[in-house]
C-alpha positions as CSV (number, residue, x, y, z in Angstrom):
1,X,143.7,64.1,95.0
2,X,141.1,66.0,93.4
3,X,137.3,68.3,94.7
4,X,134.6,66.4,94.3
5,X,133.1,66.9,91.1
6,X,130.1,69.6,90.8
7,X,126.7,68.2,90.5
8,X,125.7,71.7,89.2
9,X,124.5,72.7,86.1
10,X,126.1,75.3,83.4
11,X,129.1,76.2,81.3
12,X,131.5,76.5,84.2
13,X,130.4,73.1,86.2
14,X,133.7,72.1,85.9
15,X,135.3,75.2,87.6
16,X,136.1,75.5,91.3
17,X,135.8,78.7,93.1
18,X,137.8,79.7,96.3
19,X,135.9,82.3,97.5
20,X,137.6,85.0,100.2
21,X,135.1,87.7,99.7
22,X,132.5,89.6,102.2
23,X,130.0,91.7,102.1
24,X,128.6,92.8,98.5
25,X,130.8,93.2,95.3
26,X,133.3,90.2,95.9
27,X,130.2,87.7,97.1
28,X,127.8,89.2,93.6
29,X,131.1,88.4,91.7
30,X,131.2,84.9,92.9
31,X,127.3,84.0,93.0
32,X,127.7,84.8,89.3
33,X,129.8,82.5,88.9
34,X,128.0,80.0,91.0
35,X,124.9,80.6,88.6
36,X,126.6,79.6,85.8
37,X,127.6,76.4,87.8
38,X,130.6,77.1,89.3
39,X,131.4,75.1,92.7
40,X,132.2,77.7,94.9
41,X,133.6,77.1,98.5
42,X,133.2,80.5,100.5
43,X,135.5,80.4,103.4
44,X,134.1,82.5,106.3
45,X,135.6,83.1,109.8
46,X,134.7,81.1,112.2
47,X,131.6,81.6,115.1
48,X,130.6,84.9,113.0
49,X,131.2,84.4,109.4
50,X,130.7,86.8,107.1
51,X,129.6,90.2,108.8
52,X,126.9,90.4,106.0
53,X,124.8,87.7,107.8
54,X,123.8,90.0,110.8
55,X,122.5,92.0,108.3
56,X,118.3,92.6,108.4
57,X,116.3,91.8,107.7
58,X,116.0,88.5,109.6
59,X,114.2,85.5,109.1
60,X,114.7,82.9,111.9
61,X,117.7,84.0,113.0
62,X,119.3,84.2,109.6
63,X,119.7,87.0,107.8
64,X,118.0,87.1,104.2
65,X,120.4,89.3,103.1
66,X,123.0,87.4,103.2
67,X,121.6,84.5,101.8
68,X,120.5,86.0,98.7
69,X,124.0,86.9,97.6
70,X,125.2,83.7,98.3
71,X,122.9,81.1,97.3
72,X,124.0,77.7,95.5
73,X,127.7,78.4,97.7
74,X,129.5,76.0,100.5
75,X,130.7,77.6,103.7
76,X,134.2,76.7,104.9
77,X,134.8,78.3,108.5
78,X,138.9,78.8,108.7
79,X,140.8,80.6,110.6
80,X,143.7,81.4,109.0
81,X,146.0,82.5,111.3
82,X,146.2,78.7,112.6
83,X,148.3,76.9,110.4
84,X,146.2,74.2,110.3
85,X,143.4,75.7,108.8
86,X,146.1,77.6,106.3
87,X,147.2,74.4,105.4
88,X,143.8,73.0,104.3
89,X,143.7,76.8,102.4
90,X,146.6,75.7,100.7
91,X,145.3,72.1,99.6
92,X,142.4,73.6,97.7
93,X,143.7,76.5,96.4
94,X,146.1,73.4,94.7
95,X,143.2,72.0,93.3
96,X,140.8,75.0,92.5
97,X,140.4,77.0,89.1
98,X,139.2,80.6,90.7
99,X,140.7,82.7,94.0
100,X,138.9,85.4,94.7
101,X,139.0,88.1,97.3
102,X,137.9,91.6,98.0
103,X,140.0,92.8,100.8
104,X,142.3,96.3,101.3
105,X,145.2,95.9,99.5
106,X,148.2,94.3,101.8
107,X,145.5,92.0,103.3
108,X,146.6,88.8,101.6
109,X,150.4,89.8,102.1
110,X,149.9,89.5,105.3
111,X,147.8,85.7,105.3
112,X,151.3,85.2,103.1
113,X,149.6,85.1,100.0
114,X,151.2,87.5,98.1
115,X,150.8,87.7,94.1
116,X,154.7,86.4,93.7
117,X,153.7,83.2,95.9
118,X,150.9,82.6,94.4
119,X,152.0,82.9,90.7
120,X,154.9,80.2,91.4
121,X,152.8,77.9,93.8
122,X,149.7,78.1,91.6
123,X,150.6,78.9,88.2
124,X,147.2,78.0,86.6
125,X,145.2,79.8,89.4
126,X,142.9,82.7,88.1
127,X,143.8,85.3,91.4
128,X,140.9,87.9,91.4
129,X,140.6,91.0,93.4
130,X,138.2,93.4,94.1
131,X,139.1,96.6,96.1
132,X,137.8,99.9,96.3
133,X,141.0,101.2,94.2
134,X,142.8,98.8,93.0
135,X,146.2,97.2,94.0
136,X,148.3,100.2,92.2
137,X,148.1,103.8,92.3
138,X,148.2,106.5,95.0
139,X,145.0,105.9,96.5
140,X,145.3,102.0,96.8
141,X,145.1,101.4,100.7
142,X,142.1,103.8,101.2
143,X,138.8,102.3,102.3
144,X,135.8,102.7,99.7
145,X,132.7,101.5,100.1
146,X,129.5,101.9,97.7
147,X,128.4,105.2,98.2
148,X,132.3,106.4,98.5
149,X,133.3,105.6,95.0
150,X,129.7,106.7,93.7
151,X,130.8,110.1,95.2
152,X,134.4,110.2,94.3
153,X,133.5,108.9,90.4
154,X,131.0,111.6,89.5
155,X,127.8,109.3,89.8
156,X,126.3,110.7,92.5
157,X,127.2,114.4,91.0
158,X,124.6,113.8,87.4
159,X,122.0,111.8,89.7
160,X,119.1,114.2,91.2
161,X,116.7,116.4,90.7
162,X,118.3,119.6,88.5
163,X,117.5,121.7,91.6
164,X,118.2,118.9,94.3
165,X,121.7,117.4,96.0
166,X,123.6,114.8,94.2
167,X,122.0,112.0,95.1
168,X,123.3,108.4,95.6
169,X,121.7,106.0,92.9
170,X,119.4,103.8,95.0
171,X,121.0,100.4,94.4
172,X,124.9,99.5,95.4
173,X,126.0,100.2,91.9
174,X,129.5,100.5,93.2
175,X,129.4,97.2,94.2
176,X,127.1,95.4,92.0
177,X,129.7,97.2,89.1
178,X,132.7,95.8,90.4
179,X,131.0,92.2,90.8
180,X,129.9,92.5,87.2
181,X,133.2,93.1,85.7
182,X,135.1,91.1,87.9
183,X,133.3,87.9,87.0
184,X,133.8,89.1,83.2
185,X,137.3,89.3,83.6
186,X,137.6,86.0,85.8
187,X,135.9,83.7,82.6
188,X,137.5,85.8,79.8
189,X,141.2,84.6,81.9
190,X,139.5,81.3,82.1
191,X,139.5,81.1,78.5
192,X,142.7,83.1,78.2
193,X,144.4,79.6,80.3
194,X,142.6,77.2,78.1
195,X,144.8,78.5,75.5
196,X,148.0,79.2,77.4
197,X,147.8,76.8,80.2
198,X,148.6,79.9,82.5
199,X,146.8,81.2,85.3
200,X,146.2,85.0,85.2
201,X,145.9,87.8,87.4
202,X,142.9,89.9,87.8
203,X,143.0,93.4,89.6
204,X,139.3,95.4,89.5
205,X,138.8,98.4,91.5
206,X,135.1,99.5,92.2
207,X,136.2,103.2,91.4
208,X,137.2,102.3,87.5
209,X,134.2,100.4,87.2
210,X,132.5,103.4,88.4
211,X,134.1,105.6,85.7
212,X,133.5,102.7,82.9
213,X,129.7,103.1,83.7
214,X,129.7,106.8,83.0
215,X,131.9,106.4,79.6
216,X,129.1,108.9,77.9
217,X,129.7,111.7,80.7
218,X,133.3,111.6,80.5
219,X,133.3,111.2,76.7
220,X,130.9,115.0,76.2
221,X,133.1,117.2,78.6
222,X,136.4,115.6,76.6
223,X,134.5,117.2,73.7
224,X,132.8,119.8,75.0
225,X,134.3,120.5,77.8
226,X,130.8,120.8,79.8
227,X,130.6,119.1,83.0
228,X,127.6,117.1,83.0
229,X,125.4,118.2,85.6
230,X,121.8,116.4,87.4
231,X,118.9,116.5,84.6
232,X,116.3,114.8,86.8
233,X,115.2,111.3,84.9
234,X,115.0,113.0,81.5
235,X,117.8,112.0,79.0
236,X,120.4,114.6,78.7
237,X,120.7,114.3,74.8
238,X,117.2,113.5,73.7
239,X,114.2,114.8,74.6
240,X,111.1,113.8,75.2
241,X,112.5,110.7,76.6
242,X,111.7,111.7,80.5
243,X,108.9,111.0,83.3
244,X,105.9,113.0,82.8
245,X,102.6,113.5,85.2
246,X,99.7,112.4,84.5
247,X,96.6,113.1,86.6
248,X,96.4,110.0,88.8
249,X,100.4,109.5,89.0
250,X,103.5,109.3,86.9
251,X,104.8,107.4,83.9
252,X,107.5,107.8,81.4
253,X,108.1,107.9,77.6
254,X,111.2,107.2,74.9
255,X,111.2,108.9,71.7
256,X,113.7,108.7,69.3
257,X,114.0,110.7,66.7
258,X,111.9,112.6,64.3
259,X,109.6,109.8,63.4
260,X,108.8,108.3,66.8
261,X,108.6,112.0,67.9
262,X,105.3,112.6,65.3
263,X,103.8,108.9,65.9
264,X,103.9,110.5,69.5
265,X,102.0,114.2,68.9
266,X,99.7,112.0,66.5
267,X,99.2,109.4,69.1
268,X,98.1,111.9,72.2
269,X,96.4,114.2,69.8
270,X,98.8,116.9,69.6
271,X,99.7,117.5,66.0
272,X,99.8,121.1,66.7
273,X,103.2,121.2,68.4
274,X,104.6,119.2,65.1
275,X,104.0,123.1,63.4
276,X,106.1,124.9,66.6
277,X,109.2,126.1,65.1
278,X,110.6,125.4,68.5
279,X,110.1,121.4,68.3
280,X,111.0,120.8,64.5
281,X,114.2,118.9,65.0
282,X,116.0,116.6,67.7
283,X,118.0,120.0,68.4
284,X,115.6,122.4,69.0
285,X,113.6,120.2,71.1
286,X,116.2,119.7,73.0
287,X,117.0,123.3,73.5
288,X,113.1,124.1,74.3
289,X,113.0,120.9,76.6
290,X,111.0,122.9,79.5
291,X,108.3,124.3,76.9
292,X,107.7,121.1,75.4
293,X,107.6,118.6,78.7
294,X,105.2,122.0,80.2
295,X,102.8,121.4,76.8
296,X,102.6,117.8,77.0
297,X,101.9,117.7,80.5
298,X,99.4,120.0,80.2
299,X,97.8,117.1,77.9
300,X,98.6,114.4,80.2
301,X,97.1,115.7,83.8
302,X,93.7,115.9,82.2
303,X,93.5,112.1,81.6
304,X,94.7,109.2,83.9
305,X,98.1,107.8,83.3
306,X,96.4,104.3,82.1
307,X,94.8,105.8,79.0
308,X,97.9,107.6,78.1
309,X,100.2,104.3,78.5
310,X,97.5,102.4,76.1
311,X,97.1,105.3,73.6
312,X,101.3,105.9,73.4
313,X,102.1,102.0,73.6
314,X,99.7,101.5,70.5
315,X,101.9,103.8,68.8
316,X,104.5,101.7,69.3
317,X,106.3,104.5,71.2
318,X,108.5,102.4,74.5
319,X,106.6,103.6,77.7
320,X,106.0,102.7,80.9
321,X,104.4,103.2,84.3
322,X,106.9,103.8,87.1
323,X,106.3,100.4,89.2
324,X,107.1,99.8,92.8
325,X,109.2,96.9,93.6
326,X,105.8,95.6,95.0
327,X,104.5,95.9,91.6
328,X,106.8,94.0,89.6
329,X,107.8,91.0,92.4
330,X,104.4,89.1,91.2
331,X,105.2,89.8,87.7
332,X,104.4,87.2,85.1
333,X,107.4,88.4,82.3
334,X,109.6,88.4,84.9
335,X,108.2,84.6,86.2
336,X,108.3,83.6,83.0
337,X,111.7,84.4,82.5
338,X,112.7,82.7,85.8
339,X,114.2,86.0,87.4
340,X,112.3,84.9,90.5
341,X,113.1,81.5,93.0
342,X,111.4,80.7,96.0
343,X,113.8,79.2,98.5
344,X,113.8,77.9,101.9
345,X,116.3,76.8,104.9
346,X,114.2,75.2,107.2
347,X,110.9,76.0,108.4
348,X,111.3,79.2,109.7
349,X,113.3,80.8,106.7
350,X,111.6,81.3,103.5
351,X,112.1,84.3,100.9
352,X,112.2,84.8,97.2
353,X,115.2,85.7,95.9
354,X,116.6,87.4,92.5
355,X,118.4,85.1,90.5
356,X,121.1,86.6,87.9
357,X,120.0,86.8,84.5
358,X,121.8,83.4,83.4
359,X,118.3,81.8,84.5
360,X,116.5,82.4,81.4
361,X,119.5,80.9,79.9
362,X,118.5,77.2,81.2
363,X,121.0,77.3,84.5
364,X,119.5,76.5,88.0
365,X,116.2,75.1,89.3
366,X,115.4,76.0,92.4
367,X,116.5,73.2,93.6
368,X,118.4,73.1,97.3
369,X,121.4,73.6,95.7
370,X,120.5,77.1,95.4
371,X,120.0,77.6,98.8
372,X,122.8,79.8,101.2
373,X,124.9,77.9,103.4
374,X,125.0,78.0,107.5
375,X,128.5,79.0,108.2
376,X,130.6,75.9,108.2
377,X,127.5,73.7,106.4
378,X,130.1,72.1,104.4
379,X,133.5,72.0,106.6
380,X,132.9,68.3,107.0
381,X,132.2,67.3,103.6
382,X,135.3,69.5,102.6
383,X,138.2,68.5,105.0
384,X,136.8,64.6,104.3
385,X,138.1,65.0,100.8
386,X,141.7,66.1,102.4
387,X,142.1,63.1,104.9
């Protein structure tokens, strides 16, 4: 007895996914996955599901939310404290490539499906998990969510305003992190078992993956033993490479060394500050950061910000104006690069949704294989392959 084939599309079409995971990093892990054509069953309790569906907003009852983490996924309502439904668990976790769950640490022991059972019940499973700390060291049963392992990893402490609070970064990096790296790991051990013929074990916490993401922060106070502090949006090491005002609004610029910084003074008519003995290498500028953002802006805010993107981006210097999500949701790059889908459930629910990056590669259509399941869509279809 086998799953049903995928009729998906991608380098992992032939991979099956049980999915145990709720709310953000464990479902981003697995929709990852899923883009790259995974079949990926998500088992959900039943009448409720996944608490991320009462999330707003709403759209015909349904929460948009929700579906845009898990498109192109089957729902599976089981409750698996009735043996039944632990049983059917059992079948197609016998049959599936992937497990993957993101609950506290103990969780699964208790469902009596501990790493030892699994390993000698399933030896070519791929068990993932996903947990705020991981499933060793002292802090392992502690909750986390997002903005707890931004605090407790030293993001939130270099994110601000130099004279503001430490600021949460405004997307669920935590969790968008941990998904990242977990899906890494899960098709670098799918590899590993094409090789070995043995499944693997994979253990991500959201707080490493945390401390991965600032490897440059912890790297300069090994060295120097300064604790990087909040710099605002300017880049701590090279300057200017920061936003700067303009007199209709904001925009930002990237130089790069000594050459992109004189294309720049050229560029914006500023030749002047090229002579400063205060600007004359990537040091000093660096060390006169404030006098040098305080001339150039004095150039900026007496021209709009569009003149200043046209004359810089000419130079071939990277720039930018700083865009609303409004601003960029129309965008033809991004539609030509098939970031974008629209997608629709019925009538009542329509939205657009982000799809990973793997579009541009050639995966996914559109198609309603991409849309989010209703809790239990799929039970049917899935316990018929059992009988």
């Amino acid at each position: 007895m086998s799953l049903s084939p995928s009729v998906r599309k991608g380098p992992l079409q032939d991979l099956v996914v049980v999915d145990l995971t709720r709310y953000l990093a464990g479902p981003y892990c697995s929709l990852l996955l899923a883009d790259l054509g995974a079949r990926v069953i998500k088992i959900e309790t039943p009448q409720r599901g996944d608490d991320s569906r009462h999330v707003p907003p709403l759209q015909g009852g349904q929460s948009t939310y929700f579906m845009s983490i898990n498109r192109g996924k089957e729902s599976l309502a089981l409750n698996l404290k009735d043996e039944p439904d632990r049983e059917l668990l059992h079948k197609l976790l016998s049959e599936a490539d992937i497990l993957v769950e993101n609950f506290r640490p103990g969780v699964m022991d208790k469902l009596g499906l501990t790493e030892e059972h699994i390993r000698s019940t399933y030896p070519e499973l791929i068990y993932a998990s996903i947990s705020g700390f991981g499933q060793t060291g002292p802090w392992r049963d502690l909750p986390a969510y997002d903005l707890v392992v931004q605090a407790l990893s030293g993001m939130m402490s270099i994110n601000g305003q130099a004279d503001g609070p430490p600021t949460r970064v405004g997307t669920s990096i935590g969790d968008l992190g941990a998904g990242l790296y977990a899906a890494l790991a899960i098709v670098s051990a799918v590899h590993e078992r094409a090789r070995t013929g043995e499944g693997s074990r994979v253990d991500i916490s959201m707080l490493d993956c945390q401390v991965a993401l600032l490897e440059s922060h912890y790297m300069r106070y090994s060295v120097t033993g300064e604790i990087p502090d909040r710099v605002g949006s300017r880049h701590p090491l090279i300057t200017p490479f920061d936003t700067f005002e303009a007199a209709d609004g904001h925009f930002v610029i990237c130089t790069v060394g000594d050459a992109m910084f004189q294309q720049l003074m050229r560029a914006i008519e500023r030749e002047d500050l090229l002579q400063d003995p205060r600007f004359q290498s990537p040091q000093l500028r660096l060390q006169h950061e404030p006098e040098l953002k305080s001339e150039l802006e004095k150039q900026f805010r007496g021209r709009a910000r569009a003149h200043w993107l046209e004359l810089i981006g000419e130079a071939g210097i990277p720039c930018s104006p700083i865009n609303t999500v409004a601003d960029m949701i129309d965008n033809p790059q991004l539609e030509q690069r098939n970031i974008f889908v629209d997608l629709s459930s019925g009538a009542e629910v329509e939205y657009k949704a982000v799809r990973t990056p793997f579009a541009a590669m050639g995966y996914g259509s559109g198609s309603p294989q991409d849309w989010a399941p209703m809790l239990d869509e799929h039970g049917p279809k899935i316990r018929s392959e059992f009988e």
